[in-house]
C-alpha positions as CSV (number, residue, x, y, z in Angstrom):
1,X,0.0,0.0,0.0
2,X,1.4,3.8,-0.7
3,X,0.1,6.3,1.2
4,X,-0.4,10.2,0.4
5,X,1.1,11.4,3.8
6,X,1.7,15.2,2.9
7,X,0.2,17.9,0.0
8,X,3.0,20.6,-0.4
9,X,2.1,23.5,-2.9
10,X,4.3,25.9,-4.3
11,X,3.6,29.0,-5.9
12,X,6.0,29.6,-9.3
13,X,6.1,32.4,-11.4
14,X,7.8,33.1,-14.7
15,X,8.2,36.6,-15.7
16,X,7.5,35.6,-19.6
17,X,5.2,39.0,-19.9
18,X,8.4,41.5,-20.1
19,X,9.6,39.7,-23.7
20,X,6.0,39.5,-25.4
21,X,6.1,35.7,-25.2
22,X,2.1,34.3,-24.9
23,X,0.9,37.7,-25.7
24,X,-2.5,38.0,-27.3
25,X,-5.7,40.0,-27.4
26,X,-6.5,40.1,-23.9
27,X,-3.1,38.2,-22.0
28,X,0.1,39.5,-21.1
29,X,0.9,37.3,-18.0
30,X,3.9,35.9,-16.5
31,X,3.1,31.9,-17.2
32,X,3.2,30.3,-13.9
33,X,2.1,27.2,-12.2
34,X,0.3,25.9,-9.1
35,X,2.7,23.7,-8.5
36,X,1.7,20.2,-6.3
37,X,3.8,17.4,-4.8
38,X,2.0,14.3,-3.6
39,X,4.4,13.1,-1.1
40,X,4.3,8.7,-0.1
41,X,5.6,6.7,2.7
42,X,7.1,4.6,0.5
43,X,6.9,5.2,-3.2
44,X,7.6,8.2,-5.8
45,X,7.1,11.8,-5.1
46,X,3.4,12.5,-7.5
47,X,3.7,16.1,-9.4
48,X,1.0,17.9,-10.8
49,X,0.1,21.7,-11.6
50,X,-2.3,24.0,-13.0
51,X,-1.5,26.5,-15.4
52,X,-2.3,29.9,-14.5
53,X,-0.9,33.5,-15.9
54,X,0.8,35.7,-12.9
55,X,-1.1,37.2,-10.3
56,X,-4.0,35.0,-9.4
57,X,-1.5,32.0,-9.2
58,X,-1.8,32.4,-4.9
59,X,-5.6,32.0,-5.3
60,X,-5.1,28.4,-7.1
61,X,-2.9,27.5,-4.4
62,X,-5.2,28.6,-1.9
63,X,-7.7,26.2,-3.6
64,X,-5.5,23.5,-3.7
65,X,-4.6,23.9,0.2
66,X,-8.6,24.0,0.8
67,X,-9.3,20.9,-1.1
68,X,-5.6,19.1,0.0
69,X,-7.5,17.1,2.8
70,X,-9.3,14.9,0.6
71,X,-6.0,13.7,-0.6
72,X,-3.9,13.7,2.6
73,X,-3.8,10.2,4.2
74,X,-5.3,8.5,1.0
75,X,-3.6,5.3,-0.2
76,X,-3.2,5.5,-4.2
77,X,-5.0,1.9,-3.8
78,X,-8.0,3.0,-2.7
79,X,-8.4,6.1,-4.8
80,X,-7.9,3.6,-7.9
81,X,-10.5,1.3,-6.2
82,X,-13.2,4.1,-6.3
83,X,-11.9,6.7,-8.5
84,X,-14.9,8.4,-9.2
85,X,-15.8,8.6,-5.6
86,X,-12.6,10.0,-5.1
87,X,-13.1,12.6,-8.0
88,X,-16.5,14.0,-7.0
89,X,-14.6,14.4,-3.3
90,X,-12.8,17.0,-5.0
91,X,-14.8,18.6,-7.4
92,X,-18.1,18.0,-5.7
93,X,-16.8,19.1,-2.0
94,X,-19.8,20.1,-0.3
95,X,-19.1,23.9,0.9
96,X,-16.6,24.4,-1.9
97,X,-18.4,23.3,-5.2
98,X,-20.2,26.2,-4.7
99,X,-17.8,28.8,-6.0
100,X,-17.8,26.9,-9.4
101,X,-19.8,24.7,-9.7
102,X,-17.5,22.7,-11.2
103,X,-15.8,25.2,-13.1
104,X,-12.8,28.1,-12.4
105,X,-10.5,28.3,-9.7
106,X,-12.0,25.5,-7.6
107,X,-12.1,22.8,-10.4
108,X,-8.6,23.9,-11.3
109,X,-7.1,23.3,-8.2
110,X,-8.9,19.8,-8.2
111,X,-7.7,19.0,-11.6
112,X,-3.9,19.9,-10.3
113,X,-4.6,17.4,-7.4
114,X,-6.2,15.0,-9.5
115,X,-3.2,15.1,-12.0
116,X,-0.6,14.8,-9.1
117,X,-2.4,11.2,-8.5
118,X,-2.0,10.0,-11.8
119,X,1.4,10.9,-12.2
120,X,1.9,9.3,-8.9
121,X,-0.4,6.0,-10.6
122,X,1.8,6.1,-13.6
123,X,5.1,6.1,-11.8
124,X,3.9,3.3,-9.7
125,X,3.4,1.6,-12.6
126,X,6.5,2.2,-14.2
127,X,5.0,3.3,-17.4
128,X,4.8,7.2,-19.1
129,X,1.6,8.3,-18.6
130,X,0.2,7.9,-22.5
131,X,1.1,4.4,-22.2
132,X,-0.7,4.1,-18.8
133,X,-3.3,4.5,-20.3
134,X,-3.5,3.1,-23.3
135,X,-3.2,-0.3,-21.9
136,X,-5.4,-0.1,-19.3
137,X,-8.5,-1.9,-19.5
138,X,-11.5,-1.0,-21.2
139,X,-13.8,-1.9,-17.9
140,X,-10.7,-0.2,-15.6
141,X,-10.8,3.0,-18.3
142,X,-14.8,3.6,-18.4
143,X,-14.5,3.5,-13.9
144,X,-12.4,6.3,-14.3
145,X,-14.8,8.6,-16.2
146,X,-17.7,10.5,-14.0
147,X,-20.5,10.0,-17.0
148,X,-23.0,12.6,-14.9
149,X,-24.9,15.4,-17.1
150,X,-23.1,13.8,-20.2
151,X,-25.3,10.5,-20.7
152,X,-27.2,12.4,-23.1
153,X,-24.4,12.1,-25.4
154,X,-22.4,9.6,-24.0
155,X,-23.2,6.6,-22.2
156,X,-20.4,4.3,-20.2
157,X,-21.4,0.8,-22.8
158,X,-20.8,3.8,-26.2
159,X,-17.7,4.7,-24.6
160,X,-16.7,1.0,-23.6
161,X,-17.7,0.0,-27.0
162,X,-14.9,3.1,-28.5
163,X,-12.4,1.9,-26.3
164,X,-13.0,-2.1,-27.3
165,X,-12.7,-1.0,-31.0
166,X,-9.7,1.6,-30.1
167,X,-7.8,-2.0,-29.3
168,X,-7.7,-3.0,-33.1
169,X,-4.4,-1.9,-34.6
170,X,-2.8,-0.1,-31.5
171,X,0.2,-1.8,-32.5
172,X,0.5,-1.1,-35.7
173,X,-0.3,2.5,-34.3
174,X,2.5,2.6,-31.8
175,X,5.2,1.4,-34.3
176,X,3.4,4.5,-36.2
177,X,4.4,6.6,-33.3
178,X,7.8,5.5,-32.8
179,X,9.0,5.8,-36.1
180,X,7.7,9.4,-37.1
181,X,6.2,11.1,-33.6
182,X,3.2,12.9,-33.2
183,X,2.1,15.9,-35.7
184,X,2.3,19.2,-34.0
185,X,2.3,23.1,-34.8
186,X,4.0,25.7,-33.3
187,X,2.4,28.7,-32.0
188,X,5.9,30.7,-31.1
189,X,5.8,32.7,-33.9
190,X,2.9,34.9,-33.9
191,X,2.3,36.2,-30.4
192,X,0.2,39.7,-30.6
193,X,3.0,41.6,-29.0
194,X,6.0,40.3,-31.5
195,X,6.9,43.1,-33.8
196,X,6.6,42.5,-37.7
197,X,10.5,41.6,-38.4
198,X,10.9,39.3,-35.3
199,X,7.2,37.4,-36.5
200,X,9.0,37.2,-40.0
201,X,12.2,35.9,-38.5
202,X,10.9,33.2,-36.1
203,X,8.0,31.5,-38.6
204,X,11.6,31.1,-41.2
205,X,12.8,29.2,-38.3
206,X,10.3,27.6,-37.7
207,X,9.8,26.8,-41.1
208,X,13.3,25.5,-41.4
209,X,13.3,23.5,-38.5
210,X,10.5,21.1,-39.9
211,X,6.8,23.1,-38.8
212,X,4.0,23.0,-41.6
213,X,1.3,24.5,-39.2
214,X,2.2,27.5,-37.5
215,X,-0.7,29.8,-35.2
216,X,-0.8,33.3,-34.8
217,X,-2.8,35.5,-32.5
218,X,-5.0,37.8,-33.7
219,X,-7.7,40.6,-32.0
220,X,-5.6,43.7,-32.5
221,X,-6.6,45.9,-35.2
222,X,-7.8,44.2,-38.6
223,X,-5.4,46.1,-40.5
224,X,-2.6,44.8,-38.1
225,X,-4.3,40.8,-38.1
226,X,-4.4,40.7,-42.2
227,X,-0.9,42.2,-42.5
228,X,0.7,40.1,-39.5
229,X,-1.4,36.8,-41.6
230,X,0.0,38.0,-44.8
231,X,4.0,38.0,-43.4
232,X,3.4,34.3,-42.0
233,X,1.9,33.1,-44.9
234,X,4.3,34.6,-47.3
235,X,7.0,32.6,-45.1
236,X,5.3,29.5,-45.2
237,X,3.9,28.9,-48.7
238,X,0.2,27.9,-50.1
239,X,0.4,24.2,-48.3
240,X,1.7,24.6,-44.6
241,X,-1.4,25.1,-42.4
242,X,-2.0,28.5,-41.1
243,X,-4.2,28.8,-37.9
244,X,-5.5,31.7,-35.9
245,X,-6.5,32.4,-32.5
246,X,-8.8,35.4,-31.3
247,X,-8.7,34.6,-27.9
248,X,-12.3,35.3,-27.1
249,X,-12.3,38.9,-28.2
250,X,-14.6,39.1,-30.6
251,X,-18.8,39.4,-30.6
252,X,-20.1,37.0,-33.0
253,X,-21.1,39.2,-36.3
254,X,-17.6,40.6,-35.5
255,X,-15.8,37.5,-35.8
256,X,-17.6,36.9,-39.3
257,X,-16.9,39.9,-40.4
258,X,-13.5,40.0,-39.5
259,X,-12.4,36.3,-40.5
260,X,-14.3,37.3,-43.8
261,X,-11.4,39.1,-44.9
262,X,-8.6,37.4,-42.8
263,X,-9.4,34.2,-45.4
264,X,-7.7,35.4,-48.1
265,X,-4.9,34.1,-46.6
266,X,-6.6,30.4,-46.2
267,X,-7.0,29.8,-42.5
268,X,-7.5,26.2,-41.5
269,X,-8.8,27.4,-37.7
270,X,-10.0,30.5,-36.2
271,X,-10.0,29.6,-32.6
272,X,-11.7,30.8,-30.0
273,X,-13.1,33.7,-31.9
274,X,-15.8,34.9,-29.3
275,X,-17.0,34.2,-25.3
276,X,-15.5,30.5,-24.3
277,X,-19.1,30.2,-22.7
278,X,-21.3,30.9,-26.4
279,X,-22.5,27.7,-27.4
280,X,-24.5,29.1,-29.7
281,X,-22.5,31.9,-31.0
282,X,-19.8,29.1,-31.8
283,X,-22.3,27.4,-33.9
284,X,-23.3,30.6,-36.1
285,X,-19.6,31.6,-36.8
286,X,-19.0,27.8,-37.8
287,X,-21.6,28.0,-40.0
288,X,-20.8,30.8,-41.7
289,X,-16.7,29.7,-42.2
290,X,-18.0,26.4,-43.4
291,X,-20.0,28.9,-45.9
292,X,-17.1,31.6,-46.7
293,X,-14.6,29.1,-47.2
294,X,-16.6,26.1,-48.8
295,X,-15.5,24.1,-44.8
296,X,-11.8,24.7,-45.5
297,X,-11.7,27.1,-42.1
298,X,-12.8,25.4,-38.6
299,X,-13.7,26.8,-35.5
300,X,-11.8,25.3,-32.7
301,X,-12.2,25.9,-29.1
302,X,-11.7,23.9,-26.0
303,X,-8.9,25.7,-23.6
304,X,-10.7,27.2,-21.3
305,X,-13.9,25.0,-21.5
306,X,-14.7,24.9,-17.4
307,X,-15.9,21.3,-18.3
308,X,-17.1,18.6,-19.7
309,X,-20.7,20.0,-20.3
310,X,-19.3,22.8,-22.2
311,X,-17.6,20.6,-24.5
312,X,-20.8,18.4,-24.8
313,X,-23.1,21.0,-25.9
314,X,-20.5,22.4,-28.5
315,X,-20.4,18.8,-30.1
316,X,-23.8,18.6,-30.0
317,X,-24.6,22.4,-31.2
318,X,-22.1,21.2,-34.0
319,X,-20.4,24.3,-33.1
320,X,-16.8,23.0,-33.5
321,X,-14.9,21.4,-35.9
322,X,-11.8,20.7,-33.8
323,X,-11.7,20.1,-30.2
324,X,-9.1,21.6,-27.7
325,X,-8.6,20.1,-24.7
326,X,-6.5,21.6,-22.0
327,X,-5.0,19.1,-19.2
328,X,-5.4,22.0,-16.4
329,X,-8.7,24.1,-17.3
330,X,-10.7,20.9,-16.2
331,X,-10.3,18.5,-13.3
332,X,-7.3,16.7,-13.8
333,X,-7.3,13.3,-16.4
334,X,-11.0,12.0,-15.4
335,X,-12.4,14.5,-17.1
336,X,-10.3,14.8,-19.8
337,X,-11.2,11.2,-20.3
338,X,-14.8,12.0,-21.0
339,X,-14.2,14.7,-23.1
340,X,-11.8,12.4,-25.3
341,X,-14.2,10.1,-25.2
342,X,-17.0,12.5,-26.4
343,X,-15.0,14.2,-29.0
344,X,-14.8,9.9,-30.6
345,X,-18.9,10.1,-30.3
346,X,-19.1,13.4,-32.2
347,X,-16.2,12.2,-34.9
348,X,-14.5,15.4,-34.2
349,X,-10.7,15.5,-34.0
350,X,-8.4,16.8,-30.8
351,X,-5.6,19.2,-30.8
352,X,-4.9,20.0,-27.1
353,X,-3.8,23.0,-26.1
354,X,-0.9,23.3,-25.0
355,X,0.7,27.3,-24.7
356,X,1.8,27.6,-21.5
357,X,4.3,26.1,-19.0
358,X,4.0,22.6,-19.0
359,X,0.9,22.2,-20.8
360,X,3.2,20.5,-24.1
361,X,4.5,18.2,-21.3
362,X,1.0,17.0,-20.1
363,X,-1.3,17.0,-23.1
364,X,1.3,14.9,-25.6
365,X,0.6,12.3,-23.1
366,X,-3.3,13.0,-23.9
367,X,-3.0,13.2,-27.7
368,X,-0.8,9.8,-28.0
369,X,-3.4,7.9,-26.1
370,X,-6.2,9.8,-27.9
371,X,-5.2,8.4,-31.3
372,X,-3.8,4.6,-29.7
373,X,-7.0,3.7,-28.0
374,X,-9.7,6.4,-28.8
375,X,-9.8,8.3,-32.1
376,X,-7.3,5.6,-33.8
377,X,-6.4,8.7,-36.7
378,X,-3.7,11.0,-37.3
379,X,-6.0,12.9,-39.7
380,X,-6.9,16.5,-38.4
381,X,-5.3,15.8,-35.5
382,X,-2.0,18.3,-33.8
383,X,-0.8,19.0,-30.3
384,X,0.1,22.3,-30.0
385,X,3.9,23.6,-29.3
386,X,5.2,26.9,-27.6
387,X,8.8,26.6,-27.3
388,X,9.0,28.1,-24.1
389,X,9.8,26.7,-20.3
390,X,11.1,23.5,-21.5
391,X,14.2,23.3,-18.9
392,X,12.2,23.8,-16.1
393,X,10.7,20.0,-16.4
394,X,12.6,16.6,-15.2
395,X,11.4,15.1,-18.5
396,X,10.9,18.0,-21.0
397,X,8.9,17.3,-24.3
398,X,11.3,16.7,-27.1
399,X,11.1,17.3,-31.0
400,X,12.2,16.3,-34.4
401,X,11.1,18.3,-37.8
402,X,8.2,19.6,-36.5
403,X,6.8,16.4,-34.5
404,X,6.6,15.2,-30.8
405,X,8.6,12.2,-30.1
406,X,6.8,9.8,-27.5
407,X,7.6,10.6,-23.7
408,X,9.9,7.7,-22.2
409,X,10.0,8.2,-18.4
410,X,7.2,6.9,-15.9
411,X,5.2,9.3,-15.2
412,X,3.0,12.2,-16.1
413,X,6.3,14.5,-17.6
414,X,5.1,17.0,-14.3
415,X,8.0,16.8,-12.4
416,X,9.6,20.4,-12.1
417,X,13.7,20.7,-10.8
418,X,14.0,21.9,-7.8
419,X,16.4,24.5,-8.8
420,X,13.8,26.0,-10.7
421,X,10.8,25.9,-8.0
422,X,13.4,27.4,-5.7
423,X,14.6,30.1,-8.7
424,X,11.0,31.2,-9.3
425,X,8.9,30.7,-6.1
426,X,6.4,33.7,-5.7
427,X,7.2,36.1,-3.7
428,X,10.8,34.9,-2.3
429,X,12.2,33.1,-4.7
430,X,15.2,35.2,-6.3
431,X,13.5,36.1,-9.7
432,X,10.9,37.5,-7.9
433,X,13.0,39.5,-4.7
């Protein structure tokens, strides 16, 4: 038996907004993480995290210190004997649900707690997380997933029938894997706040170092969006994918209307163009790309979807056409499950979202078992890279020409160095003093 005898949180900043980097209509934060350690009697140290973007981070650790008590004193056995019991504890705490529900800084802290178990699960296992689970079985993998307020859309036998079928070729899928990696893009060239030149400069490197789908941001002026869009795809030729990301900014005949010119330059995405929470405005600004552009421009959305209902209504409001699921928005790898598992219902493809610190390192982990056991296709399908806060992680991501090469260590790819919690802890660490 291993026991969770002590939840220590950590509060770590990066001070990324002074260079530009993850700048975009409405952001210019310091990346940072709400950073947990699952401490054992006898077994690994479990690491997990929430991504947040500067000042708020000391709320989410807050959170996590209000909710640490349902972990405390837990063996990883029993949490993996009920672990939907043990899920709801968190995200359905009595007094605390109630400043979601089930969504914001409550369910983020959960989902860093939650994450800190499985990467404590996975190293007990001996096996990188992405494999973990993609081995599991299908009986074990459906009594991970909470299937409450979603059995509308996806009930446990639909997703144990996925998961059944996802068994069919994983070989052959893994060999896949290993030979080429995973297909990502890069979003490190078009943050809002890069000037012109430097936007020009980093999408030839990125270019030249193997990436065929780059992302900007856009949201600043339309004059400023088109000429930014215009740079990036002179760079990058008529075939590399070029994807854009409003970050929310936009009302909903604005987005149209902006997006109507912006596809000159042949967008494959336009991502979150208005309010995360509009279902329906999704839907109307889908249907009018797939109009414009005869379906060659999607909207995608997903990163800050609070939860699985939000993602179930989009799928069912057809308002999507490629699903972005973020490893820290929503309560930790349960949840994630169910929205993988919903995105296989709808036939929609993932591309997590990943710009941030050590959102690459989670969601490759997500997107490798996605296409092993769930979706079972490359096609559509990208994790996102930022190539920023890499050395900060035990077990960083790694890439080749423009592709993620599978994670090798047991484990959730969480672990932070010390050095660098001690380098960057808010307010005393020496970054910060």
């Amino acid at each position: 038996m291993t026991t969770i005898t002590d939840v220590n949180v950590h509060d770590v900043r990066f001070p990324t907004a002074a260079t530009g980097d993850g700048s975009d209509a409405i952001n210019r934060g310091d990346y940072s993480a709400t950073y947990v350690e699952l401490s054992t009697d006898d077994g690994p140290t479990g690491a997990g995290f929430t991504f947040t973007n500067g000042r708020g981070n000391e709320i989410t650790c807050a959170a996590v210190n209000a909710l640490a008590h349902h972990v405390r004193g837990r063996t990883v056995q029993e949490i993996t004997a009920e672990p939907v019991a043990f899920w709801r504890s968190l995200v359905a705490d009595v007094q605390l649900r109630w400043l979601g529900p089930e969504k914001g800084v409550i369910h983020m802290a959960a989902g860093a707690l939650v994450n800190a178990v499985w990467d404590l699960r996975a190293k007990l296992a001996g096996k990188p997380m992405w494999r973990y689970l993609a081995e599991m079985p299908t009986d074990e993998l459906v009594a991970n997933v909470d299937f409450g307020h979603i059995t509308d859309a996806l009930t446990p036998d639909e997703a144990a029938a996925i998961l059944d079928k996802g068994r069919d070729g994983l070989g052959d899928r893994l060999a896949v894997l290993e030979r080429d990696g995973f297909p990502s893009y890069t979003t490190s060239v078009g943050w809002l706040g890069y000037p012109d030149d430097k936007v020009r400069a980093l999408t030839r490197e990125a270019y030249a170092a193997g990436w065929r789908a780059m992302k900007m941001k856009v949201g600043g002026p339309p004059a400023d969006d088109l000429r930014r869009a215009r740079i990036i795809r002179s760079e990058i030729g008529p075939d590399a994918l070029l994807m854009m990301d409003a970050n929310q900014v936009w009302d909903v005949d604005e987005a149209i209307t902006n997006m109507t010119a912006l596809a000159e330059v042949d967008p494959y995405w336009i991502e979150e163009p208005t309010h995360a929470d509009d279902i329906l405005g999704h839907a109307r600004i889908a249907r009018a790309m797939a109009e414009l552009t005869g379906g060659r421009c999607r909207v995608a959305t997903g990163e800050v979807a609070a939860n699985k209902v939000i993602f179930k209504q989009l799928l069912q409001a057809e308002a999507i056409g490629v699903m972005q699921i973020d490893a820290c928005r929503v309560a930790g790898v349960n949840e994630v499950l169910a929205e993988i598992l919903l995105a296989a219902k709808f036939g929609v493809p993932i591309c997590p979202h990943a710009g941030g610190v050590g959102l690459c390192e989670y969601v490759q982990h997500l997107a490798i078992f996605d296409y092993l056991r769930v979706g079972t296709s490359l096609d559509g399908r990208m994790v996102e890279y930022v190539d920023h806060l890499h050395e900060h992680f035990v077990d960083p991501v790694r890439t080749r020409d423009g592709r993620y090469l599978l994670p090798t260590e047991p484990g959730y790819s969480a672990t932070m160095h010390p050095s660098s919690i001690a380098t960057f802890r808010f307010p005393d660490g020496p970054t910060w003093r």
